[in-house]
N, C-alpha and C positions, 0 to 999 in steps of 0.2 A: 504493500500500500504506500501511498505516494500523495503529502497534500499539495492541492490546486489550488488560487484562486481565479474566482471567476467574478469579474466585472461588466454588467449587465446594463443595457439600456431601456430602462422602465420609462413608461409613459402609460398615460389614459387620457387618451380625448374626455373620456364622460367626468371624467376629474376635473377639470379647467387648468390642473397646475402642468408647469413647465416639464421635458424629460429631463430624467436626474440616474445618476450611475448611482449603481450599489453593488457591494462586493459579497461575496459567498465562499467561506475556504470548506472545500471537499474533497473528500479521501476516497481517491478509487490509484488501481492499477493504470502505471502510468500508456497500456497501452489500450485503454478506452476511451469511446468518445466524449466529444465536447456535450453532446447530445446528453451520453446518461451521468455527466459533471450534473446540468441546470435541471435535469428528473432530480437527483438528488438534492439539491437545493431547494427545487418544489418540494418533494417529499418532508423532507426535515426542516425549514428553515420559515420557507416563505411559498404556502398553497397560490397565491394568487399571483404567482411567474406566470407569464401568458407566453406558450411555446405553440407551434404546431408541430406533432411529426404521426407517423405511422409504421411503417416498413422497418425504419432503423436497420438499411441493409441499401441503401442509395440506392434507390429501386423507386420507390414513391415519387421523390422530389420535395418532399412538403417542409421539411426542417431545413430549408434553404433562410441562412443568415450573414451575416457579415462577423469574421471572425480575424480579430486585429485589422480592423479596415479591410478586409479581403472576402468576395463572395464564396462561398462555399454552402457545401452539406454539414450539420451540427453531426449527423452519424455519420459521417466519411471521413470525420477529422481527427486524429489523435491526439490527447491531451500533451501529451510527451510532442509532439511534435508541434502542436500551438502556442509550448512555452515557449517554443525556442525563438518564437515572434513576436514575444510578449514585451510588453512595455512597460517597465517598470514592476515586473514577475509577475504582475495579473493578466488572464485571458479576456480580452475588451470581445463583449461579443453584442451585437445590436443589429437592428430590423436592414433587411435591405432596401436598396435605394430606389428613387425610380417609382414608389408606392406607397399611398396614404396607412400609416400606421393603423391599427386595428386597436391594438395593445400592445405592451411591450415588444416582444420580439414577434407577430403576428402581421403580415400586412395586409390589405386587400388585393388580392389579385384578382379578383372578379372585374374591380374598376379599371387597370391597366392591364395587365399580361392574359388573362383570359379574353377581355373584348379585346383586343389584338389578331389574337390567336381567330376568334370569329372572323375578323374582317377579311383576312384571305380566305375565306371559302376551304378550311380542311376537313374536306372530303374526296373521295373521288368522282367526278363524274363519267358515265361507260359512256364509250364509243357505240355505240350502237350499228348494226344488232347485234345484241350481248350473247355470247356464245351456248351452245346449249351447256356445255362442261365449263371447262376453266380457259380463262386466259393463257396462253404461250408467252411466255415474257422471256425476253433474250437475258443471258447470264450478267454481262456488263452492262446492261440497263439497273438491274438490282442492286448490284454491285454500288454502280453511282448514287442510286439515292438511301441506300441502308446507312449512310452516315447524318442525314437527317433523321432518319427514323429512331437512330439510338435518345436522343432527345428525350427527357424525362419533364417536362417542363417545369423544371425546378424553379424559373426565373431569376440564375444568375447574372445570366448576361444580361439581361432588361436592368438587373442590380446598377452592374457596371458601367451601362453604355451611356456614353459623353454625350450621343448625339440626344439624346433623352433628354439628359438634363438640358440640352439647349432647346430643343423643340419638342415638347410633350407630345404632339400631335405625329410623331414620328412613329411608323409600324411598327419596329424595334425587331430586334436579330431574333428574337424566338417567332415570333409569328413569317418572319419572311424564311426560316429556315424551314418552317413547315410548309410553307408555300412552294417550297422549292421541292420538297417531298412528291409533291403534283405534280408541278411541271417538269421534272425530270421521271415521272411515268409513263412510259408508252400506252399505257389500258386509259389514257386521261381523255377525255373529247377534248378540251379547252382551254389545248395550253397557250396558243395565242391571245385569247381572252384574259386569259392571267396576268401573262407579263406586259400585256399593251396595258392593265389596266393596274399595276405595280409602275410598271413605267412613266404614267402621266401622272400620277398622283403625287403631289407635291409633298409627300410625308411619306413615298414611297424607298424603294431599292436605291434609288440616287442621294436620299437625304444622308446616306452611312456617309461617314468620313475617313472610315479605314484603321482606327485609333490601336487597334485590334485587343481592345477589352474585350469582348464578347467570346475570344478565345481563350484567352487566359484564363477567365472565371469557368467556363465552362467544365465539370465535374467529368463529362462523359466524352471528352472529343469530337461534339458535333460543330465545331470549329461554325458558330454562324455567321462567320462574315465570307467567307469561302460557298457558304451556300446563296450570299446574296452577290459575290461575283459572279458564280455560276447563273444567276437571275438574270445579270446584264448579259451575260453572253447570247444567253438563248435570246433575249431581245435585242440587242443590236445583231449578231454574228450570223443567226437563224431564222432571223424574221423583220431585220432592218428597220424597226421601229424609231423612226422619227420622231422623240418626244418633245411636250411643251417645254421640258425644264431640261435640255441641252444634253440629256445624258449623252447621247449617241453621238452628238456634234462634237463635245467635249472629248469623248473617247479614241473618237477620229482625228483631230487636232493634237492630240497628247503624242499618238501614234506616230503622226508623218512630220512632228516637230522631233522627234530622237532618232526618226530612220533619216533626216534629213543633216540632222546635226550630231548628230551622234549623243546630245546632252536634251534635255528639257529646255527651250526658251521659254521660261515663264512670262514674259514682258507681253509673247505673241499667244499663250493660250487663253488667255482670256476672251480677246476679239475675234480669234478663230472661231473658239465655243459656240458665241455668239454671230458673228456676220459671214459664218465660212472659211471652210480649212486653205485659207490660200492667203498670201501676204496684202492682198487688196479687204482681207476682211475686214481690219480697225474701221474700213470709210465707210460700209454699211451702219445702215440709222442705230437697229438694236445693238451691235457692237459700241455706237459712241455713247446710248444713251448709258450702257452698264460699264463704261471705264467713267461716265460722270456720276454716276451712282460710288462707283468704287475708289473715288478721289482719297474721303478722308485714310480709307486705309492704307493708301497709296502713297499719302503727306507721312504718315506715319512709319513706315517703312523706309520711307526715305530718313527721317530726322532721327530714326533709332540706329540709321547704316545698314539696315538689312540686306539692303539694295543699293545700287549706287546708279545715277541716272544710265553711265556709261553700258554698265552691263545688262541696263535695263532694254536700249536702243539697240542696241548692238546682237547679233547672232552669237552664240557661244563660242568660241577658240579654245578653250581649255584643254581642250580635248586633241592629240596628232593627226593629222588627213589620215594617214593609214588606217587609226585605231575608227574614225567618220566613216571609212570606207566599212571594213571590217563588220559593224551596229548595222551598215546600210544592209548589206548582204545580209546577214542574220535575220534583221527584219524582212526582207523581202522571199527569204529562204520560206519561214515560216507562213506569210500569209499567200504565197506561190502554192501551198499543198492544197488538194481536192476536198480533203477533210482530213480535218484537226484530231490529231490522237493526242491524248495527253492520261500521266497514268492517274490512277485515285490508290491511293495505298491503304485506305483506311481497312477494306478487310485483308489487303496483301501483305501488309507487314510494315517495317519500316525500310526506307528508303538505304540505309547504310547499313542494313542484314545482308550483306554479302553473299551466304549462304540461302537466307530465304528469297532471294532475286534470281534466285536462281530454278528453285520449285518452279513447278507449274502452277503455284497459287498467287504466284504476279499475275496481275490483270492489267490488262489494257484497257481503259473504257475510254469510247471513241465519242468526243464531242464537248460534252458538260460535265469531264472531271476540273478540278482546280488548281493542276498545275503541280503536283505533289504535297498536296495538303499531308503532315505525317496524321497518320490514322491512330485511333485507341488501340492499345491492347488487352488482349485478355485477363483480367483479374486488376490492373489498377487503370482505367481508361484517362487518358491525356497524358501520363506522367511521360517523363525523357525513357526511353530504352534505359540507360546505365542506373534510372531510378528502380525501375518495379521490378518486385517480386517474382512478376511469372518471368522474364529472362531467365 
């Protein structure tokens, strides 16, 4: 036996008073969870701890908390291992973010992460006519979307995600990872309908900014921001969707500014985005009117040195003509092919298994994998290879 403290973030809406930390020292084995630390603190100490859980086997999702600032599972976490990020030796553990407090460590998900999760349509809709038996579904079709499917909707990543806190209104990586669960189904009737309609939506696939919280908090490796590349792709790559909010414009502009220059001109994706992927696009109307919207930030970059006018105007040179040429080829290499194979390793293994790249349980899945997203593995899902147990 082993004592713990545990520092708690209480609140009660129905109270009117402010949240306030409170500490609990409890004695369990140090290789138990944070989970059955705060049962025993209810049990013994204090009945009206407000927790949820069930499974207590990271399986449910429900005792998803913030533990030393970090999202996680209260039963997937080891007390011995939450000291060791401990602040001052107590275990800080409080409601995650992103969602209206219930009580203490309780939030509502009903208000944010469940109506989310509604908004993209998770279900399947059939192709019709629906077969008399079963669907046929190719191996690498499955393959690509059973990394959404491991999803437990614990709502870590909704916890973590930056773009949330900026724009409430945004789908968030759990609901757009299950949307991708869809449209990466071949049995789906309407996957255009999906992503045209993820694509225009101004709180959609485009609002992510890449910060890639939503992976790191993630308990189970459903890496959701890799599922919402996978969203753009099928929408611009597959079905060329034009949107209102520049995704596509934007993504094309990014592209033929680094096969061109071998670096990013940032100075010129802005006006591409917006007036067209070509050096005449700043003079198109929507190009000037979003570089005079985008002044103040513009002054500010400038007065902070971020930027310097010179590098601003100017085409990149940093870079050798050879090594320009070299980007140009590579890029043209790649979008020169018929179709895009790219691998998904999440049920293959990990990518620096020497030995298991070699099996026949590497897959190639052709189209909407992500690039070598590293996949879960069996018995601790997310962790590094040299970390888990199953190696």
């Amino acid at each position: 036996m082993a004592e713990f403290t545990l520092k708690l973030r209480r609140y009660d809406p129905e109270a009117g008073d402010a949240p306030y930390w409170q500490e609990y020292t409890v004695e369990l084995e140090p290789h138990r969870s944070v989970l059955e630390g705060i049962l025993q603190a209810k049990a013994r100490f204090d009945g009206s701890i407000g927790i949820r859980c069930s499974c207590r086997a990271a399986i449910c999702g429900s005792c998803g908390v913030r533990i030393n600032g970090q999202p996680g599972l209260a039963c997937h976490t080891h007390l011995d291992l939450a000291q060791r990020g401990a602040r001052n030796g107590a275990i800080e553990v409080e409601p995650m973010g992103n969602m209206p407090v219930i009580k203490d460590l309780i939030v509502d998900m009903d208000a944010v992460h469940w109506k989310k999760i509604r908004r993209v349509t998770p279900w399947l809709i059939n192709q019709q006519p629906i077969p008399e038996r079963e669907y046929i579904v190719p191996h690498e079709n499955m393959v690509d979307v059973t990394q959404s499917m491991a999803c437990i909707q614990c709502g870590a990543c909704v916890s973590d995600c930056l773009s949330m806190e900026v724009d409430p209104l945004f789908i968030g990586p759990a609901a757009l990872a299950k949307a991708y669960r869809f449209v990466g189904d071949p049995r789906d009737a309407e996957q255009f309908e999906r992503v045209k309609d993820l694509a225009e939506d101004r709180h959609g696939m485009y609002d992510c900014t890449h910060c890639f919280k939503c992976i790191e908090a993630c308990p189970k490796g459903v890496a959701p921001m890799s599922q919402i590349m996978r969203l753009r792709r099928v929408a611009t790559r597959d079905h060329e969707i034009a949107d209102r909010n520049n995704g596509e414009r934007h993504e094309s502009a990014f592209t033929s500014l680094v096969r061109d220059h071998g670096l990013l001109w940032e100075a010129e994706l802005l006006p591409r985005s917006h007036g067209g992927d070509s050096f005449f696009g700043k003079f198109h109307p929507k190009a000037g009117a979003e570089l005079l919207n985008s002044l103040p930030v513009i002054a500010k970059a400038l007065l902070r040195g971020k930027v310097t006018p010179g590098k601003a105007l100017l085409p990149p040179r940093d870079m050798p003509k050879p090594d320009r040429a070299r980007v140009k080829q590579i890029v043209e290499h790649i979008e020169g092919r018929d179709e895009q194979v790219v691998l998904n390793l999440y049920i293959s293994g990990y990518d620096e298994d020497a030995e298991g790249a070699e099996t026949k349980n590497a897959t190639a899945a052709s189209g909407d994998g992500d690039g070598g997203q590293q996949g879960a593995e069996s018995g601790q899902p997310g962790m590094e290879p040299e970390q888990s147990p199953a190696r």
